[in-house]
KOLGU-4560 file (N, C-alpha, C; in nm, 3 decimals, padded with zeros to 5 digits):
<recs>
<n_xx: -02.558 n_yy: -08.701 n_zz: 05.055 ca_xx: -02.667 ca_yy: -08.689 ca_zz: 05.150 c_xx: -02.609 c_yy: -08.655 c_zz: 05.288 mol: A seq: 1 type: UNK>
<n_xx: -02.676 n_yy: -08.542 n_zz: 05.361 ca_xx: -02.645 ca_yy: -08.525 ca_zz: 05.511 c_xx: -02.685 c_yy: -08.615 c_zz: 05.590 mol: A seq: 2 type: UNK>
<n_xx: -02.650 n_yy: -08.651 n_zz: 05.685 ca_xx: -02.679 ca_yy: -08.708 ca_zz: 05.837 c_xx: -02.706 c_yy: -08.643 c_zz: 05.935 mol: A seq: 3 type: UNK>
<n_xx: -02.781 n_yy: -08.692 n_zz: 06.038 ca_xx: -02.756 ca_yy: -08.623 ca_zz: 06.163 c_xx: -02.639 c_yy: -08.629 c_zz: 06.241 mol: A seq: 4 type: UNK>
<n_xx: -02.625 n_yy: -08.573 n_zz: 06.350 ca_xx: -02.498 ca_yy: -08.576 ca_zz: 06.387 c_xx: -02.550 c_yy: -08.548 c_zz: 06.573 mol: A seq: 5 type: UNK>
<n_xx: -02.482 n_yy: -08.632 n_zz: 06.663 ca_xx: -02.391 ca_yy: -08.782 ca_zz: 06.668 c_xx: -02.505 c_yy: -08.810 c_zz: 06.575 mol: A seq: 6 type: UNK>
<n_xx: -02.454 n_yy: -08.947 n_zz: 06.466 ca_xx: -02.517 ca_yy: -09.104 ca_zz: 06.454 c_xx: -02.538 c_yy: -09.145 c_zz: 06.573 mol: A seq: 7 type: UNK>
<n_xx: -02.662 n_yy: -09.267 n_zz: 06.544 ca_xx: -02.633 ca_yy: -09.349 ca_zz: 06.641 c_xx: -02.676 c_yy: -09.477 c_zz: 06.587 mol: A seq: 8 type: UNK>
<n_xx: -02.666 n_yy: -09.627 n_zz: 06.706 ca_xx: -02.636 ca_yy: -09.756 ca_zz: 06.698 c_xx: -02.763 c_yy: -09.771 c_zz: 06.568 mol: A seq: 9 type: UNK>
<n_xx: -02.799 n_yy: -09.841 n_zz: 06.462 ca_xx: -02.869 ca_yy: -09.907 ca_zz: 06.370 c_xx: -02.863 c_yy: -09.766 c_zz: 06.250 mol: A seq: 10 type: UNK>
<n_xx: -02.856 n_yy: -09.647 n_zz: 06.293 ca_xx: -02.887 ca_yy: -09.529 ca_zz: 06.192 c_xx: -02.762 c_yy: -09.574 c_zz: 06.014 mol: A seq: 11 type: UNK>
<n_xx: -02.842 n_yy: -09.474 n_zz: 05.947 ca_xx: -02.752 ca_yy: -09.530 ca_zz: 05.808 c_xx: -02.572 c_yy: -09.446 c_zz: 05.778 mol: A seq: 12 type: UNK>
<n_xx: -02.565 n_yy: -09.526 n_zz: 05.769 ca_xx: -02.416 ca_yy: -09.464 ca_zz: 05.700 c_xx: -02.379 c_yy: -09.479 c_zz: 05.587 mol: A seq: 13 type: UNK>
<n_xx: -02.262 n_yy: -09.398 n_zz: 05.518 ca_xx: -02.239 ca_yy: -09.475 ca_zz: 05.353 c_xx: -02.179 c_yy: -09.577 c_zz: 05.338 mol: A seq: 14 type: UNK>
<n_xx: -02.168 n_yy: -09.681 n_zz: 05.458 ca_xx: -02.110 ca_yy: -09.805 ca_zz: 05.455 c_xx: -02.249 c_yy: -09.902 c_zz: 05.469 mol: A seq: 15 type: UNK>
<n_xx: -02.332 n_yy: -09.895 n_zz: 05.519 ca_xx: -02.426 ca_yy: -09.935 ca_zz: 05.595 c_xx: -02.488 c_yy: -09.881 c_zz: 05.704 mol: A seq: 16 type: UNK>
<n_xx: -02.612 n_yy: -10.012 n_zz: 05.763 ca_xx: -02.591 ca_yy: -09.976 ca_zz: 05.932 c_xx: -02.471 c_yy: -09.989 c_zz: 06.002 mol: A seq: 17 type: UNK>
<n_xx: -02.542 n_yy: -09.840 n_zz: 06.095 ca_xx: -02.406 ca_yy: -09.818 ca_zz: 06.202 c_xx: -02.458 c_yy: -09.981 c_zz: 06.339 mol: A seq: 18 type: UNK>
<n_xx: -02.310 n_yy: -10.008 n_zz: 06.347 ca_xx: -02.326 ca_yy: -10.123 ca_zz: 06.425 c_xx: -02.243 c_yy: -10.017 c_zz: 06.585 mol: A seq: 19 type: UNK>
<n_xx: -02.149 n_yy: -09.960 n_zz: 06.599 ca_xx: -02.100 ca_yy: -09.945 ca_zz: 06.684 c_xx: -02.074 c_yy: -09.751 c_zz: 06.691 mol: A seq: 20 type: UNK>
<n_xx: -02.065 n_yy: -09.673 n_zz: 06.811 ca_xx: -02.062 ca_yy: -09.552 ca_zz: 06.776 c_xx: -01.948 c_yy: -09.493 c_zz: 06.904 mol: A seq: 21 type: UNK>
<n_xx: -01.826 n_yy: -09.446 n_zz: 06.856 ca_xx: -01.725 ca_yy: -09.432 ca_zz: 07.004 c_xx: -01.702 c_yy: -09.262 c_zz: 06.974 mol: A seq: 22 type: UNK>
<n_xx: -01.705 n_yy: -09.180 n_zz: 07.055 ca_xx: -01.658 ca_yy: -09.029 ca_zz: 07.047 c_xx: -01.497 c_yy: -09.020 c_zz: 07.050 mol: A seq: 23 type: UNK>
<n_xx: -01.464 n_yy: -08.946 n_zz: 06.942 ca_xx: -01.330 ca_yy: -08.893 ca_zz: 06.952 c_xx: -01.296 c_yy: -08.778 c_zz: 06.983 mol: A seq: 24 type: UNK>
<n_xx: -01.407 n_yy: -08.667 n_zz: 07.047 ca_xx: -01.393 ca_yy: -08.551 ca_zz: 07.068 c_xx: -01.534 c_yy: -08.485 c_zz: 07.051 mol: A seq: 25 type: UNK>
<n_xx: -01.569 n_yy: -08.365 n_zz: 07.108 ca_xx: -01.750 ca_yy: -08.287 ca_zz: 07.146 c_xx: -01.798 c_yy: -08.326 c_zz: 07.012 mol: A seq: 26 type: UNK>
<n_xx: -01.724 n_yy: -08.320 n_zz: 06.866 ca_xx: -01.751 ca_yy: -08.281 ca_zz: 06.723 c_xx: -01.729 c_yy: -08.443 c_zz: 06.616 mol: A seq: 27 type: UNK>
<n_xx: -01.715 n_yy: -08.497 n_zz: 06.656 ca_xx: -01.651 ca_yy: -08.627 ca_zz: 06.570 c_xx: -01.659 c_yy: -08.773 c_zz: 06.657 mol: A seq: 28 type: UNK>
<n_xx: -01.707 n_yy: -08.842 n_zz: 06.558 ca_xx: -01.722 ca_yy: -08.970 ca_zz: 06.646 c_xx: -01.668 c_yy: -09.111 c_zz: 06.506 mol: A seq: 29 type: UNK>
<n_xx: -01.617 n_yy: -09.186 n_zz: 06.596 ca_xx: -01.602 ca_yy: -09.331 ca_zz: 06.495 c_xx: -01.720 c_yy: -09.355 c_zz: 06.488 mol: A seq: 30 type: UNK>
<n_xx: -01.714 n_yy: -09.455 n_zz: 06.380 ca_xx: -01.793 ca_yy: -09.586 ca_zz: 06.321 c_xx: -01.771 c_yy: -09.653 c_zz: 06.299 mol: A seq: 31 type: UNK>
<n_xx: -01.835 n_yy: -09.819 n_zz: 06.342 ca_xx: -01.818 ca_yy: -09.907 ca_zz: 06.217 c_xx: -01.951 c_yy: -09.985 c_zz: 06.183 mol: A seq: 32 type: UNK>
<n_xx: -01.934 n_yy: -10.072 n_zz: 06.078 ca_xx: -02.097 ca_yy: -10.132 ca_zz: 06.009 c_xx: -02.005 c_yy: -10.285 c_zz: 06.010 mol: A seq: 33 type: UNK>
<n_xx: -02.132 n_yy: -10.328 n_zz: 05.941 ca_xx: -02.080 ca_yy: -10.478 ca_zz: 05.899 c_xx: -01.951 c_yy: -10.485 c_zz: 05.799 mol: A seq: 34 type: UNK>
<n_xx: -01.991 n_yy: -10.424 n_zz: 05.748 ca_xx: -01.855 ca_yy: -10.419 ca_zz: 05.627 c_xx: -01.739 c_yy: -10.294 c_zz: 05.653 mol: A seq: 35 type: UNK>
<n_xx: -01.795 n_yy: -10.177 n_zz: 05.698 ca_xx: -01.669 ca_yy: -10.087 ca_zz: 05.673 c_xx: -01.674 c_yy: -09.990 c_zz: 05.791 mol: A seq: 36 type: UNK>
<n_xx: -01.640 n_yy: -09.871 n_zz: 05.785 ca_xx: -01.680 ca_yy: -09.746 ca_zz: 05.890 c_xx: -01.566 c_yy: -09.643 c_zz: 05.832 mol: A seq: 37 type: UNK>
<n_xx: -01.559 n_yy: -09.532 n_zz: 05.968 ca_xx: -01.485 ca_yy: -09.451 ca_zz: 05.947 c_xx: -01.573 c_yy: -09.343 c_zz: 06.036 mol: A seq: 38 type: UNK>
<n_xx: -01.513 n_yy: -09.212 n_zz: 06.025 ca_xx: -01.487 ca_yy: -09.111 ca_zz: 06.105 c_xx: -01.628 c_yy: -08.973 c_zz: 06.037 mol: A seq: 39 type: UNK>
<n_xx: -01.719 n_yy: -08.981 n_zz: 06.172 ca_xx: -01.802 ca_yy: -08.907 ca_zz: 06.164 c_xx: -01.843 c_yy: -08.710 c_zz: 06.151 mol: A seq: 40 type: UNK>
<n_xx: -01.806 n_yy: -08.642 n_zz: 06.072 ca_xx: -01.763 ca_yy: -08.531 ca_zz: 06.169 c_xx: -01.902 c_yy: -08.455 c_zz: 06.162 mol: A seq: 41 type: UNK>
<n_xx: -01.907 n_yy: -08.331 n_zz: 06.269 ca_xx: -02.074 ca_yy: -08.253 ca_zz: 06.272 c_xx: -01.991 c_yy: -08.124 c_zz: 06.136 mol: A seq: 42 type: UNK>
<n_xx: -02.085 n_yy: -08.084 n_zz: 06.121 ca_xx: -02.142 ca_yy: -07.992 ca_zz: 05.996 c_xx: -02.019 c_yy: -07.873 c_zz: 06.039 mol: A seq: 43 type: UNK>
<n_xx: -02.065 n_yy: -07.863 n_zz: 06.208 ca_xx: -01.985 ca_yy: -07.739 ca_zz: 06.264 c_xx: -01.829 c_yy: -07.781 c_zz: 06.220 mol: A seq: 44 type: UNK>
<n_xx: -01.791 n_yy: -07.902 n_zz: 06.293 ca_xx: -01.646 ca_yy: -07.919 ca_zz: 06.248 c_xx: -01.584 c_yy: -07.951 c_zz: 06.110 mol: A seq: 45 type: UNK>
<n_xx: -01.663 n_yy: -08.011 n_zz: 06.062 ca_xx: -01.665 ca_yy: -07.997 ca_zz: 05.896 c_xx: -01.637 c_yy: -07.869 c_zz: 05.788 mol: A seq: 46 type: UNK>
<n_xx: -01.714 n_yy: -07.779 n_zz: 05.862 ca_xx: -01.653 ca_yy: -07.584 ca_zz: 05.803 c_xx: -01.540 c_yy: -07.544 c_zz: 05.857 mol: A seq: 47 type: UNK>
<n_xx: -01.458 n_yy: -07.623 n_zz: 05.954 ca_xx: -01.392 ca_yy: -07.559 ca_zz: 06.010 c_xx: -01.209 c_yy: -07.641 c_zz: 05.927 mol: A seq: 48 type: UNK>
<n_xx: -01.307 n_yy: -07.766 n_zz: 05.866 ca_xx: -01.220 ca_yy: -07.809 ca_zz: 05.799 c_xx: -01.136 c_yy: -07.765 c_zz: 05.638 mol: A seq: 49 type: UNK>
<n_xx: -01.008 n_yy: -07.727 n_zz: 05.613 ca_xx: -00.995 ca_yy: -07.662 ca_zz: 05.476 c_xx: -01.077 c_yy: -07.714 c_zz: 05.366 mol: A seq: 50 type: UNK>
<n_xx: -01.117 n_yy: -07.638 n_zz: 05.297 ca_xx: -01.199 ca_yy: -07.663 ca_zz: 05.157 c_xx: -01.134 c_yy: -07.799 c_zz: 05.128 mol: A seq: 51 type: UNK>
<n_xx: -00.984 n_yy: -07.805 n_zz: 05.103 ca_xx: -00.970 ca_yy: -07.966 ca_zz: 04.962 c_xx: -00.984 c_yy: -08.055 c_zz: 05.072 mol: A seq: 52 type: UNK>
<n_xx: -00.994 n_yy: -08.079 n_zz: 05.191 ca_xx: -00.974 ca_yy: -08.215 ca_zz: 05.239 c_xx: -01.157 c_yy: -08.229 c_zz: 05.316 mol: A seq: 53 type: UNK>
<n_xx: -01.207 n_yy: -08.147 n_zz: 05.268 ca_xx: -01.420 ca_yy: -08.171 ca_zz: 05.299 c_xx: -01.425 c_yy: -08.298 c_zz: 05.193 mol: A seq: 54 type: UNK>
<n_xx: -01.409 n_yy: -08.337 n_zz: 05.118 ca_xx: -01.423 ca_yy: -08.434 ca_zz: 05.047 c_xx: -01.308 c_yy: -08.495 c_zz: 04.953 mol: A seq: 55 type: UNK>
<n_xx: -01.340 n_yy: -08.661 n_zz: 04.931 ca_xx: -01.209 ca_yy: -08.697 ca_zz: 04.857 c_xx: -01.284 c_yy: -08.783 c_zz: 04.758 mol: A seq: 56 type: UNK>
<n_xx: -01.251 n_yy: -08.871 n_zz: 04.700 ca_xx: -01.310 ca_yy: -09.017 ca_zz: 04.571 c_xx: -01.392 c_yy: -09.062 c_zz: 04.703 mol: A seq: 57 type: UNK>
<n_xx: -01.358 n_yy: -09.108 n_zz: 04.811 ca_xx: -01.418 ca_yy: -09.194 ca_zz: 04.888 c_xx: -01.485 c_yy: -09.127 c_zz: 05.055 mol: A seq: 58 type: UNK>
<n_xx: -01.457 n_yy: -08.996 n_zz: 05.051 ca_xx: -01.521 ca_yy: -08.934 ca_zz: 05.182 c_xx: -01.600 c_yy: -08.838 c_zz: 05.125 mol: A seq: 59 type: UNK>
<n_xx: -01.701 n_yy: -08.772 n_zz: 05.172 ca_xx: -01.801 ca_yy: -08.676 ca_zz: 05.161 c_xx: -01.906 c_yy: -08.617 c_zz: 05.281 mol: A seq: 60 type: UNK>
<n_xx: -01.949 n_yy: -08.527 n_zz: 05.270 ca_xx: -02.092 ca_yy: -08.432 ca_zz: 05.373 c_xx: -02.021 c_yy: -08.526 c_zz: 05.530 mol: A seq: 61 type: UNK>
<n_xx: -01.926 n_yy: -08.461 n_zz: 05.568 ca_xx: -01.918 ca_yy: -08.477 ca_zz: 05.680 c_xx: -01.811 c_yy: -08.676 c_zz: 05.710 mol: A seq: 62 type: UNK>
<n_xx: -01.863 n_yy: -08.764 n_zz: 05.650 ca_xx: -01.844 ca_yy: -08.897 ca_zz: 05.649 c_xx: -01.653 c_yy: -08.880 c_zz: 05.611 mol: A seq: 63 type: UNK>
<n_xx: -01.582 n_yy: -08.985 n_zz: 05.661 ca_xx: -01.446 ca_yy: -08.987 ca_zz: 05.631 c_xx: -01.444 c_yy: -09.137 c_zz: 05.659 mol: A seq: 64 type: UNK>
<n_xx: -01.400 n_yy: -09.223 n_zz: 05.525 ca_xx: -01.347 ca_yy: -09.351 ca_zz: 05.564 c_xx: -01.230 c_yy: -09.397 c_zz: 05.587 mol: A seq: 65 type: UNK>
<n_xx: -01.248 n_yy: -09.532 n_zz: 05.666 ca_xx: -01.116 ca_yy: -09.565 ca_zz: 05.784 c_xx: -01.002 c_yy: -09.606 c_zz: 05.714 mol: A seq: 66 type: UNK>
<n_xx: -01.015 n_yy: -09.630 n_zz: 05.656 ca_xx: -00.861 ca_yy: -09.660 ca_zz: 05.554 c_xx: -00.766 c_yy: -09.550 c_zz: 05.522 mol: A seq: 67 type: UNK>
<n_xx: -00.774 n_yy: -09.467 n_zz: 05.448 ca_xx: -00.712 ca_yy: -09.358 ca_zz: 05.495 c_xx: -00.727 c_yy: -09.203 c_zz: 05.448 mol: A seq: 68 type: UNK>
<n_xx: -00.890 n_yy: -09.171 n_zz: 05.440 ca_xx: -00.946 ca_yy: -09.042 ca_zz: 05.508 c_xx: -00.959 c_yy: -08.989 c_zz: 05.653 mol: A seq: 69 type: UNK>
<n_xx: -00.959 n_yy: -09.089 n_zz: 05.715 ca_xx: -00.973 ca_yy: -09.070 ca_zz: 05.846 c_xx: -00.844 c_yy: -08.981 c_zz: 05.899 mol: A seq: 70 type: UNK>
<n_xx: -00.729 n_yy: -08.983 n_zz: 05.822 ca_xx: -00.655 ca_yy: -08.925 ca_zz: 05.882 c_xx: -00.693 c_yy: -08.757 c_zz: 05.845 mol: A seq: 71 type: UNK>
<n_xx: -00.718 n_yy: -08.724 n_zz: 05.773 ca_xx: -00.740 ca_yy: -08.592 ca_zz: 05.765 c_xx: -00.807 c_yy: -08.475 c_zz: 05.870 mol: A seq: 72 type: UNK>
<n_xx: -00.940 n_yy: -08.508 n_zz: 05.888 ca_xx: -00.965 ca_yy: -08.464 ca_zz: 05.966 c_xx: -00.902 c_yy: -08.501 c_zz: 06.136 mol: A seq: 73 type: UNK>
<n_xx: -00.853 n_yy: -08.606 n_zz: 06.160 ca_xx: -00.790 ca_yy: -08.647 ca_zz: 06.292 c_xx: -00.655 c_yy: -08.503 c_zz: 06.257 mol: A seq: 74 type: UNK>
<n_xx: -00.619 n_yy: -08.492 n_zz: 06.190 ca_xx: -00.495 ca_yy: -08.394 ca_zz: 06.187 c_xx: -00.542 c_yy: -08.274 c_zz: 06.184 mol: A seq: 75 type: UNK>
<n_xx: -00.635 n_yy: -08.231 n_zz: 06.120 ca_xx: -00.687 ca_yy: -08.086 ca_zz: 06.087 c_xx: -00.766 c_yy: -08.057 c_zz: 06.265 mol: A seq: 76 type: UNK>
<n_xx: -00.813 n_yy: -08.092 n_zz: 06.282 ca_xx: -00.899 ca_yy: -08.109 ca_zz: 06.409 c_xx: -00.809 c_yy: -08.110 c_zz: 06.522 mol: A seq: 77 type: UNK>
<n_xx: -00.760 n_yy: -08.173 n_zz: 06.545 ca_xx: -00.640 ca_yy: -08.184 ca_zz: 06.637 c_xx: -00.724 c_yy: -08.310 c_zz: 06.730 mol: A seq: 78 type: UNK>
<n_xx: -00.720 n_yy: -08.447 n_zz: 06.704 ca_xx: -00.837 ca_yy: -08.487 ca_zz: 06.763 c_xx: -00.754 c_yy: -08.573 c_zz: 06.852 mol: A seq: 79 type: UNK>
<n_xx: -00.600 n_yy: -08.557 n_zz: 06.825 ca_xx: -00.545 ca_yy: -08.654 ca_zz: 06.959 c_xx: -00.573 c_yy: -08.610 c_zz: 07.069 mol: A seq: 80 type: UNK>
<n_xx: -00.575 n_yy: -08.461 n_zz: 07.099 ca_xx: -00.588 ca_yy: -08.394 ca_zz: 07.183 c_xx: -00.714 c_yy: -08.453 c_zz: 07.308 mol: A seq: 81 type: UNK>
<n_xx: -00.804 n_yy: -08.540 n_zz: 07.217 ca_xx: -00.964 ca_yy: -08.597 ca_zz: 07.315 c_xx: -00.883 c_yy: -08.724 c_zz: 07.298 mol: A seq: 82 type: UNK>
<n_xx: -00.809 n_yy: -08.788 n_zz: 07.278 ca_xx: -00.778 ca_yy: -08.960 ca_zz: 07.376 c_xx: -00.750 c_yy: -08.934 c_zz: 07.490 mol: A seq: 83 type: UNK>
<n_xx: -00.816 n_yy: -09.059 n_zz: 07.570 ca_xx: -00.810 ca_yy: -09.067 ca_zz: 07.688 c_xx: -00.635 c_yy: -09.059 c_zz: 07.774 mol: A seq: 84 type: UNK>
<n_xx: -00.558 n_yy: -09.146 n_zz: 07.667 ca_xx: -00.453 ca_yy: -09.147 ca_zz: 07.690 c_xx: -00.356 c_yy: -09.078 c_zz: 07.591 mol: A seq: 85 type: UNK>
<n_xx: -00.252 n_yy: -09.001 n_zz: 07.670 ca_xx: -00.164 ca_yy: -08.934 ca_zz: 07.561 c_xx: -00.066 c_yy: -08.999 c_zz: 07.506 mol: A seq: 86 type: UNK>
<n_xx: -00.017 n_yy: -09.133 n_zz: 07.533 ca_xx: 00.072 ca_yy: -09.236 ca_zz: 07.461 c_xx: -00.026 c_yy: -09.270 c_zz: 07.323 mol: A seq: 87 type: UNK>
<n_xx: -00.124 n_yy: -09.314 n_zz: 07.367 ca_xx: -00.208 ca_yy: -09.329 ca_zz: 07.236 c_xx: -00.275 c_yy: -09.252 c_zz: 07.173 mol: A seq: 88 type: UNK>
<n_xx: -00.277 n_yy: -09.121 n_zz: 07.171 ca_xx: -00.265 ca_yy: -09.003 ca_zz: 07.112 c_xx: -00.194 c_yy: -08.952 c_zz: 07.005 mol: A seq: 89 type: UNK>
<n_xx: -00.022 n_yy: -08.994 n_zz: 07.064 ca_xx: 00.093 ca_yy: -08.989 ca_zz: 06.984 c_xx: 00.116 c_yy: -09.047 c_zz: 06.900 mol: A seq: 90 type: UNK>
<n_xx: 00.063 n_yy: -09.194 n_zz: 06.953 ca_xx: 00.028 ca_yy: -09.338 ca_zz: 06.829 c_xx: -00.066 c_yy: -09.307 c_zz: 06.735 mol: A seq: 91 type: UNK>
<n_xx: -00.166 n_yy: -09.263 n_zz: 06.757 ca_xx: -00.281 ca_yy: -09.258 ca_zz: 06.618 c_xx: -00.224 c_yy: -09.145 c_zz: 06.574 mol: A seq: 92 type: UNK>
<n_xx: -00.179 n_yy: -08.999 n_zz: 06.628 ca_xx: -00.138 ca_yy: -08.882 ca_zz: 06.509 c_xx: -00.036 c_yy: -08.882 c_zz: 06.425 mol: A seq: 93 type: UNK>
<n_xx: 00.085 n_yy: -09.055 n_zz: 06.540 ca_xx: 00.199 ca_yy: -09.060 ca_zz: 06.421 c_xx: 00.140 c_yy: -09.149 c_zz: 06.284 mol: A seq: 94 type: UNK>
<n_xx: 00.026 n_yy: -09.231 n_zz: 06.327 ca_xx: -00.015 ca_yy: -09.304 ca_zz: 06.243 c_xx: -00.101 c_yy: -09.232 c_zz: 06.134 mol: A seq: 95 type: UNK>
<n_xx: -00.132 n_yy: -09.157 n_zz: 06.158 ca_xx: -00.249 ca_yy: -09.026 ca_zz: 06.059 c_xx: -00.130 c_yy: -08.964 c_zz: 05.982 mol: A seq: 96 type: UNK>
<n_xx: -00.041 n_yy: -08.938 n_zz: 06.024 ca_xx: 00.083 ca_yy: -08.848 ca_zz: 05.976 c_xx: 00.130 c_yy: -08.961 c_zz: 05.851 mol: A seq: 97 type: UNK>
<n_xx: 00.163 n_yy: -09.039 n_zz: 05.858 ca_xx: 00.198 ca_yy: -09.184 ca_zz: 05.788 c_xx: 00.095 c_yy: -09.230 c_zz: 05.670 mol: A seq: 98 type: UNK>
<n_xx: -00.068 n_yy: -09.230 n_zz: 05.698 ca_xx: -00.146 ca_yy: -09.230 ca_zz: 05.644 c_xx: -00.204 c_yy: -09.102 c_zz: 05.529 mol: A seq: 99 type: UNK>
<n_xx: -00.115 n_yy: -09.002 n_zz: 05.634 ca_xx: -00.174 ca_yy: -08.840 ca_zz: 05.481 c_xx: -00.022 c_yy: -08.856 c_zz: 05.367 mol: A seq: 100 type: UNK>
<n_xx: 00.088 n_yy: -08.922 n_zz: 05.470 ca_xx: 00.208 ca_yy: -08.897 ca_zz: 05.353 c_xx: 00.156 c_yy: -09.003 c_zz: 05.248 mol: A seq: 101 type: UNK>
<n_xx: 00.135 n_yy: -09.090 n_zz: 05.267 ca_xx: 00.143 ca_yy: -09.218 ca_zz: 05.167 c_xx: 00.000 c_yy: -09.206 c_zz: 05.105 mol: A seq: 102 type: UNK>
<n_xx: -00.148 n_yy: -09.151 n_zz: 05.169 ca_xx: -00.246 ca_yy: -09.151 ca_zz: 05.024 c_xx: -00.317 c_yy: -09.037 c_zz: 05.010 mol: A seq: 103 type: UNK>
<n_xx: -00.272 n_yy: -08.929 n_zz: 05.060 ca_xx: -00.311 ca_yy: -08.825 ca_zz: 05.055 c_xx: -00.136 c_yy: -08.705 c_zz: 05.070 mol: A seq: 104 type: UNK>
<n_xx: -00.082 n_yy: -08.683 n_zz: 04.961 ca_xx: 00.065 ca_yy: -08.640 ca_zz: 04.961 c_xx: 00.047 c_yy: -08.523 c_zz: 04.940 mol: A seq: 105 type: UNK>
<n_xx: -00.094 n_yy: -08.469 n_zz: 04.838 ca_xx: -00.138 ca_yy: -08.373 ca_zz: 04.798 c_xx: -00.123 c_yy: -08.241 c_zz: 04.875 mol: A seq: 106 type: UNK>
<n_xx: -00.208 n_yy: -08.282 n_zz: 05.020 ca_xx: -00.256 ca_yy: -08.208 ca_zz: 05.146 c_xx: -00.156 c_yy: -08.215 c_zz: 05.216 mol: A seq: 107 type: UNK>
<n_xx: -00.047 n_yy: -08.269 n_zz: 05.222 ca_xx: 00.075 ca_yy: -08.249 ca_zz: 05.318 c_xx: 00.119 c_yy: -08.103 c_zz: 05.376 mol: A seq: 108 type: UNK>
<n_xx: 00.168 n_yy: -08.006 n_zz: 05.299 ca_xx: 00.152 ca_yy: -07.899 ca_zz: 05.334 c_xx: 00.011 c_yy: -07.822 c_zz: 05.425 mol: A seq: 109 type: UNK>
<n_xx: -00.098 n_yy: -07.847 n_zz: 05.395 ca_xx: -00.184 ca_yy: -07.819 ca_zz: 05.407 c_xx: -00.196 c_yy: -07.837 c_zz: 05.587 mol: A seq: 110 type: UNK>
<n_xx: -00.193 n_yy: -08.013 n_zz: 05.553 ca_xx: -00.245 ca_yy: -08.052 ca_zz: 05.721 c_xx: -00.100 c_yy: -08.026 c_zz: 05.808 mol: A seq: 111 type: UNK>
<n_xx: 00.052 n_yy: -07.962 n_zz: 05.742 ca_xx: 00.149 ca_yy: -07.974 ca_zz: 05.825 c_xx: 00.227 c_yy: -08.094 c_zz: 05.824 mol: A seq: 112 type: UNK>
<n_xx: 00.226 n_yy: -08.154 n_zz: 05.767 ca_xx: 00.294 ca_yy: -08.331 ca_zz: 05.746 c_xx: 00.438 c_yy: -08.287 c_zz: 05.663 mol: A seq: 113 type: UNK>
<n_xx: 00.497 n_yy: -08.312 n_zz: 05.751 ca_xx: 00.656 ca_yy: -08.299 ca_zz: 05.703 c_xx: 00.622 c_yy: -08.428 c_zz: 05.607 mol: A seq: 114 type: UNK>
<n_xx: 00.813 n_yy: -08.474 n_zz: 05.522 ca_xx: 00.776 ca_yy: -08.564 ca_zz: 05.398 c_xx: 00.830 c_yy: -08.650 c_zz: 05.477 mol: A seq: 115 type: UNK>
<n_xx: 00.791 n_yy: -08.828 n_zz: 05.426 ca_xx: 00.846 ca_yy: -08.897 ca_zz: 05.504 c_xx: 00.973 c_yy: -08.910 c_zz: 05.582 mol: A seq: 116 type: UNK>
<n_xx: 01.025 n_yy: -08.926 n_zz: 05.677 ca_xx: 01.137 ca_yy: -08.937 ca_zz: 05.733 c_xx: 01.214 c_yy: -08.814 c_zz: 05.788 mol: A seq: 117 type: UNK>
<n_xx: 01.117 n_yy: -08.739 n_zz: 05.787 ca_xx: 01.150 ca_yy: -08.605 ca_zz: 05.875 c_xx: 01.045 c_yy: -08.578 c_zz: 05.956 mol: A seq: 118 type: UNK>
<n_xx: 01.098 n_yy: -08.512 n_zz: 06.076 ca_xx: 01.024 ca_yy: -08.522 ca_zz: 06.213 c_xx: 00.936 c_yy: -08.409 c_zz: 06.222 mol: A seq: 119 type: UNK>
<n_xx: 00.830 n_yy: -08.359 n_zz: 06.251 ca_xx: 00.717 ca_yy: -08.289 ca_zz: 06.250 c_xx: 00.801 c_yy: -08.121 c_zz: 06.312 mol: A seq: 120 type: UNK>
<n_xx: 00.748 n_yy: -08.072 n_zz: 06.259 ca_xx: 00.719 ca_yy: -07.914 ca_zz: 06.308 c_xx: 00.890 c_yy: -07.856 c_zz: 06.261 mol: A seq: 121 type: UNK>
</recs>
């Protein structure tokens, strides 16, 4: 099922109600619910995303959960680029980088993810 896009505070998600709604960039916003959340993206940034990583077992139509779909689109997107701060920028893309090697190994090439223990680019 589609969503609108932004969500907002009480609207449905595939976790639940949305309890909280933070922007990570013009196209993508967090979530979370009572029980779970994850990473919102619009339709527009969603096409712009490669075919295998639009959906996984547990992400779909735009929705990416926080465990570790979220990293996909944060890498494909380039979404460190919208933190406020660029120390923590570096922190969530090394942490997305960490998160596509270990449950998503598939897409490594894809999103650019050197293999563990070698340094990017």
């Amino acid at each position: 099922m589609l969503y609108s896009f932004p969500p907002t505070r009480g609207s449905s998600s595939p976790w639940g109600a949305i309890q909280t709604v933070d922007p990570l960039g013009p196209e993508v916003v967090s979530v979370t619910t009572a029980s779970h959340g994850g990473l919102r993206v619009s339709l527009t940034a969603l096409a712009r995303l490669p075919e295998p990583i639009r959906q996984t077992a547990h992400s779909r139509d735009g929705w990416f959960e926080e465990d570790c779909d979220w990293a996909l689109p944060y890498l494909a997107l380039g979404l460190d680029a919208f933190e406020a701060d660029a120390a923590r920028g570096a922190e969530v893309w090394a942490a997305a980088i960490k998160t596509v090697q270990r449950w998503h190994p598939q897409h490594m090439a894809l999103l650019d993810v050197p293999p563990e223990g070698q340094a990017n680019g």
